[in-house]
VEXDREN-2710 file (C-alpha; in Angstrom, 1 decimal):
% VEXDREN-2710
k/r/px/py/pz
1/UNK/0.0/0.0/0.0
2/UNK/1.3/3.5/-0.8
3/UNK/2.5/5.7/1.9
4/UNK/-0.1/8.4/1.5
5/UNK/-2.8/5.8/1.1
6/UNK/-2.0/4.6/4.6
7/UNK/-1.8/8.2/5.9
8/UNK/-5.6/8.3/4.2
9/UNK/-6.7/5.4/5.7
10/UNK/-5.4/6.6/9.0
11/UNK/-6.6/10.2/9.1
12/UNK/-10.2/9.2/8.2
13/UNK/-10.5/6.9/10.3
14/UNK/-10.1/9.5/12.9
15/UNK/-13.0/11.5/11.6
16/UNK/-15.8/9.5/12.1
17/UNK/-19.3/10.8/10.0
18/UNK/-22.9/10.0/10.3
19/UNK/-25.4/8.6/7.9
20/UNK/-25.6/11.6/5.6
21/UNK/-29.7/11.4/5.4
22/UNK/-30.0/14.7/7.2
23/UNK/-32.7/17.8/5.6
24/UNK/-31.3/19.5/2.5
25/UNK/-30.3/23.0/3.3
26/UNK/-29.9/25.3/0.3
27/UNK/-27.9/27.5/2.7
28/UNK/-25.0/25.6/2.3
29/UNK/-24.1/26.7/-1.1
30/UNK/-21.4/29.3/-0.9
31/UNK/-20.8/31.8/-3.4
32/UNK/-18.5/31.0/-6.1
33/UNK/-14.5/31.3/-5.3
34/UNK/-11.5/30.1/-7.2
35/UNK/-11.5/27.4/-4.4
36/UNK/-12.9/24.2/-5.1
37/UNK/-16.6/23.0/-4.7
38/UNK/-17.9/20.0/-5.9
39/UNK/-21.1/20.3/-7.0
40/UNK/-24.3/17.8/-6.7
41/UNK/-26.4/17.4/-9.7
42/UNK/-30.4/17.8/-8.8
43/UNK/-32.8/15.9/-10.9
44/UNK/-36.0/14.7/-11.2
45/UNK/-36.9/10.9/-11.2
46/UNK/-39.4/8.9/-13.0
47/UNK/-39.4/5.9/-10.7
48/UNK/-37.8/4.5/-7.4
49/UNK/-34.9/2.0/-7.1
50/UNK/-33.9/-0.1/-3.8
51/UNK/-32.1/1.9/-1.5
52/UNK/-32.1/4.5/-4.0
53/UNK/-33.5/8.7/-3.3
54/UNK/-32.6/10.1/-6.3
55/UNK/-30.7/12.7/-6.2
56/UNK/-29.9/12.9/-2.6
57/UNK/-28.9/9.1/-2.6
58/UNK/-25.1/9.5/-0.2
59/UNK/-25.9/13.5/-0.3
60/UNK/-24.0/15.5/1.8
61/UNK/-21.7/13.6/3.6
62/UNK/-20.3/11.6/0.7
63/UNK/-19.0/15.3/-0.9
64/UNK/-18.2/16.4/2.1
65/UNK/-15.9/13.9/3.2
66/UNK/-14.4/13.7/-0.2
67/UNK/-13.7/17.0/-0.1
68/UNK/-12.1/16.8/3.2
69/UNK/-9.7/14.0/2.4
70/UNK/-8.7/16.2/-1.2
71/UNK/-7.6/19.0/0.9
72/UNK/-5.5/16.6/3.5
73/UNK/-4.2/14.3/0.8
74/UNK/-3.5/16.7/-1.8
75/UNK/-2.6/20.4/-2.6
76/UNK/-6.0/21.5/-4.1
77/UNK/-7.3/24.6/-2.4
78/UNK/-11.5/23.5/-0.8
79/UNK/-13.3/25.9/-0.9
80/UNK/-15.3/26.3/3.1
81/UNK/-19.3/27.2/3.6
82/UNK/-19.8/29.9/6.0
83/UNK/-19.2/27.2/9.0
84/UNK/-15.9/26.4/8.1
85/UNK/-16.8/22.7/6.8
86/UNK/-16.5/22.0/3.2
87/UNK/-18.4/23.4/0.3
88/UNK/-20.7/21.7/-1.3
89/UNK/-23.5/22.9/-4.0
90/UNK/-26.7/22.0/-5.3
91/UNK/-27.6/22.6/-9.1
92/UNK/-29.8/22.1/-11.1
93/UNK/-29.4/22.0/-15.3
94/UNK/-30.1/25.6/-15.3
95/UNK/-27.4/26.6/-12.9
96/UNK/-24.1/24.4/-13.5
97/UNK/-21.8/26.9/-15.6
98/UNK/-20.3/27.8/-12.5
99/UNK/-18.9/24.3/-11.6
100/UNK/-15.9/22.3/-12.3
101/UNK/-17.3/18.9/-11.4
102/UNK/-21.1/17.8/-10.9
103/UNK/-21.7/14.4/-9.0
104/UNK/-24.6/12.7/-9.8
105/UNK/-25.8/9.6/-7.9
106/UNK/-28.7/7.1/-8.4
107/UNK/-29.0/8.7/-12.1
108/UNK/-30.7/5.7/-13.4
109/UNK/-34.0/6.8/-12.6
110/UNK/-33.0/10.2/-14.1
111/UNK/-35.5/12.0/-16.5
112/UNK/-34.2/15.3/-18.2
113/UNK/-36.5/17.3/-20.3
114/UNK/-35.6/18.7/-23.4
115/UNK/-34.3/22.0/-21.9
116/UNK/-32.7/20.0/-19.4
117/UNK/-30.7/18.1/-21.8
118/UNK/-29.3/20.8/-23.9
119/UNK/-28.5/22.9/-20.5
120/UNK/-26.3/19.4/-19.9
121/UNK/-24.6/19.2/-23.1
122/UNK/-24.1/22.6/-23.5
123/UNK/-22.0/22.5/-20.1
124/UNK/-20.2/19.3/-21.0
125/UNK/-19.4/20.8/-24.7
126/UNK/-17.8/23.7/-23.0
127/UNK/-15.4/21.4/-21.2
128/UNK/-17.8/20.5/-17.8
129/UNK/-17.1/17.2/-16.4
130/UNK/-20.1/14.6/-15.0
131/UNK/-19.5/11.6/-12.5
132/UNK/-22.5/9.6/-12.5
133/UNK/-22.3/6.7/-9.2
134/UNK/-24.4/4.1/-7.6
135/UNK/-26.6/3.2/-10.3
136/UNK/-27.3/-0.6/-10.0
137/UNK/-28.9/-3.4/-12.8
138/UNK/-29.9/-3.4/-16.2
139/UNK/-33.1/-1.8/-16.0
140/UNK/-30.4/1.4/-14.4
141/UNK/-28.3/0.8/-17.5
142/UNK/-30.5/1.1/-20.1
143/UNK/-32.3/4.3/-18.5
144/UNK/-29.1/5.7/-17.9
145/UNK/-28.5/5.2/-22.6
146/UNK/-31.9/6.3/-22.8
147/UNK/-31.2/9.3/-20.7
148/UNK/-27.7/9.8/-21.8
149/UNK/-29.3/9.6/-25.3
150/UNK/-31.2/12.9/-24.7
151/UNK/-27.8/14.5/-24.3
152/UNK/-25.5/13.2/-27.1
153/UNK/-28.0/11.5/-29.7
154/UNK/-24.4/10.8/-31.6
155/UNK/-22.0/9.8/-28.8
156/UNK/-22.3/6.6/-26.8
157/UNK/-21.3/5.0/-23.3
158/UNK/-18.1/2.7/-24.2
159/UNK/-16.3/1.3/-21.7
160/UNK/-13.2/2.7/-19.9
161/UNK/-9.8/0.6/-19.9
162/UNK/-8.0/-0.3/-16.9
163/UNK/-5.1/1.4/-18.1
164/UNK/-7.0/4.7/-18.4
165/UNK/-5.3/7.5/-16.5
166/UNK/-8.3/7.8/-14.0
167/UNK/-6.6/4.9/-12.7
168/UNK/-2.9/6.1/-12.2
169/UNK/-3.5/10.2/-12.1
170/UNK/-2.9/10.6/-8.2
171/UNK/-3.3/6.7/-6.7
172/UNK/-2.6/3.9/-8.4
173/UNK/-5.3/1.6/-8.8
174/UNK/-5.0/-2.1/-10.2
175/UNK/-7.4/-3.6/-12.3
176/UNK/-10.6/-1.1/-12.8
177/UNK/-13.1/0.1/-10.7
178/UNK/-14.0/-2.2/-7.3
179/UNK/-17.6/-3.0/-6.7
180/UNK/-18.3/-1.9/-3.2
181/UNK/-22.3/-2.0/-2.0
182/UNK/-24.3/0.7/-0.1
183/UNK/-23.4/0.4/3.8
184/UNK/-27.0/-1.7/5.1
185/UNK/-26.5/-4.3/1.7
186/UNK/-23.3/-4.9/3.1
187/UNK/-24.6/-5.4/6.7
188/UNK/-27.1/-7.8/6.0
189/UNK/-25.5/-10.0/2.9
190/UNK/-22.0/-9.2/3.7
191/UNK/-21.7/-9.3/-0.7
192/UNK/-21.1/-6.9/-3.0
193/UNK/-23.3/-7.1/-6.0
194/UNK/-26.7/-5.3/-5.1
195/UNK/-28.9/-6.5/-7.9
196/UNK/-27.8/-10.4/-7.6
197/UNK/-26.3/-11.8/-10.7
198/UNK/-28.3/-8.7/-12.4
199/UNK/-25.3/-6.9/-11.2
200/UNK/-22.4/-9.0/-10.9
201/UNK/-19.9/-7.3/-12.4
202/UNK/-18.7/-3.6/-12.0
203/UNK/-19.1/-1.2/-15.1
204/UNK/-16.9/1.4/-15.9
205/UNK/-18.1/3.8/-18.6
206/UNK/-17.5/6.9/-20.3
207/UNK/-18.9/9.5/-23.3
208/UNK/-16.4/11.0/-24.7
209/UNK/-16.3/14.3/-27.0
210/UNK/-14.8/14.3/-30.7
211/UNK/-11.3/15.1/-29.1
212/UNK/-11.0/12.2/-26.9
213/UNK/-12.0/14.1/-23.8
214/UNK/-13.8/12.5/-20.9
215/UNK/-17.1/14.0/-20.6
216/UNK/-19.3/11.9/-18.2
217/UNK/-17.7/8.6/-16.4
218/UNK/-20.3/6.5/-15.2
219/UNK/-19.4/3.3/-12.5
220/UNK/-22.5/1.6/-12.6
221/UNK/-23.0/-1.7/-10.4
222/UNK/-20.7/0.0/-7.3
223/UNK/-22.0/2.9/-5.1
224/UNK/-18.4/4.3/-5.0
225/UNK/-20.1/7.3/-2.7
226/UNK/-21.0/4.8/0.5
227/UNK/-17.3/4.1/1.2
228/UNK/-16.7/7.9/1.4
229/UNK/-20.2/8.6/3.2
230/UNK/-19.6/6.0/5.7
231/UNK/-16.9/6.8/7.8
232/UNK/-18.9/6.3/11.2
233/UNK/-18.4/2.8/10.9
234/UNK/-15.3/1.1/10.8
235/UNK/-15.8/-2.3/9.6
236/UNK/-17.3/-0.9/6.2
237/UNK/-14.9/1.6/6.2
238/UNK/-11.7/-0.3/6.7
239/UNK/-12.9/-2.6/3.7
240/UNK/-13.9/0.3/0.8
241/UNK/-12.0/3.6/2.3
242/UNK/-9.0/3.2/1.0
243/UNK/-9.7/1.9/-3.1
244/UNK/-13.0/4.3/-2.6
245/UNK/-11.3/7.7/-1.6
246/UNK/-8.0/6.5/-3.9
247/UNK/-10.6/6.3/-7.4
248/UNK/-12.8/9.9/-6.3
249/UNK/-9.4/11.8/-5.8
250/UNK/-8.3/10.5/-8.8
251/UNK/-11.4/11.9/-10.6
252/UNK/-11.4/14.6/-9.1
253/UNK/-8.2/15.7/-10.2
254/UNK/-8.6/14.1/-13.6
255/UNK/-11.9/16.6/-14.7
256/UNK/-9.7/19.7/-13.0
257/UNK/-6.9/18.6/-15.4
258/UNK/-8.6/17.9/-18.6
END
């Protein structure tokens, strides 16, 4: 294990966090600063999935503690709400110029409209970056083409190699993306795969612009936002921390860079 990985693992768990199903408070948002913000994607739904809210699904404390570990582990500058804690924002299609990075989770019960569409490709076009987590099962994946569809009739979801540079731009992580289950799955079943044998195996995916650019990454059949949302417990945490926080520092630093 890398030195700095170990210093990760060690510093969070120190922190300790809760359950992250607290009241959405708007208030939070801070203005705009050169520091960095990582910014949640609101949408609405069409239909429910297990263990699934929508939007809010790991919402705040997986961004928050994210955040948190990018400012121990590396040199990027957080931006802090009016408390002192980490920013984090809420946007919706209409209001996403003004961030670097939008995090999406449970997107496959996503339904854009066409406004809502163009307001997302527009922001990708002009070189925005999308991380789409936790979606779980075929019926997810083929919402997530319908949806993604909307966006980019011409582009499509291909997979990404494990010798992208997601893999290797801060951490390096050996052989793709882990699967790693929402906190009470893992409880309960002490397994990984949500969905059964629907979802097996851990999808990494990506649309991509006409230059090669990474627009949108999707990890479908892993909730990569539990392992940073859960660091109140530490069995959980010891087991999905470390490759968890290691793979959303690396994107993060990936979409500033590119």
């Amino acid at each position: 294990m890398l030195p700095a990985v170990m210093s990760l693992l060690l510093l969070a768990m120190q922190w300790g966090g809760g359950d992250g199903y607290g009241p959405v408070d708007p208030s939070v948002n801070p203005p705009p600063t050169q520091d960095y913000a990582l910014c949640r994607f609101v949408f609405e739904r069409d239909r429910n999935e297990a263990a699934g809210s929508g939007w809010r699904t790991d919402y705040p404390l997986a961004e928050m503690n994210l955040m948190i570990r990018l400012g121990e582990m590396t040199t990027v500058r957080v931006a802090k709400n009016d408390t002192g804690g980490p920013a984090h924002r809420l946007t919706t299609s209409d209001r996403i110029d003004h961030c670097p990075m939008l995090l999406g989770s449970d997107m496959g019960t996503m339904a854009l409209t066409e406004i809502q569409a163009k307001h997302l490709r527009d922001y990708l076009l002009k070189g925005g970056f999308l991380w789409s987590d936790d979606t779980w099962g075929t019926l997810s994946w083929e919402q997530l083409g319908r949806e993604f569809g909307k966006v980019f009739p011409r582009f499509r979801m291909v997979e990404v190699p494990t010798d992208h540079e997601i893999y290797s731009q801060y951490y390096w992580i050996e052989g793709g993306t882990a699967q790693m289950p929402n906190n009470g799955f893992w409880a309960t079943a002490k397994k990984t795969s949500e969905r059964g044998e629907d979802s097996a195996v851990p999808v990494t995916a990506a649309i991509y612009d006409d230059y090669g650019r990474m627009m949108v990454l999707i990890t479908h059949n892993t909730d990569i936002g539990d392992s940073w949302e859960r660091e109140g417990d530490p069995v959980f945490f010891t087991t999905f921390a470390v490759p968890g926080y290691s793979l959303g520092i690396n994107v993060v630093l990936y979409a500033l860079t590119h």
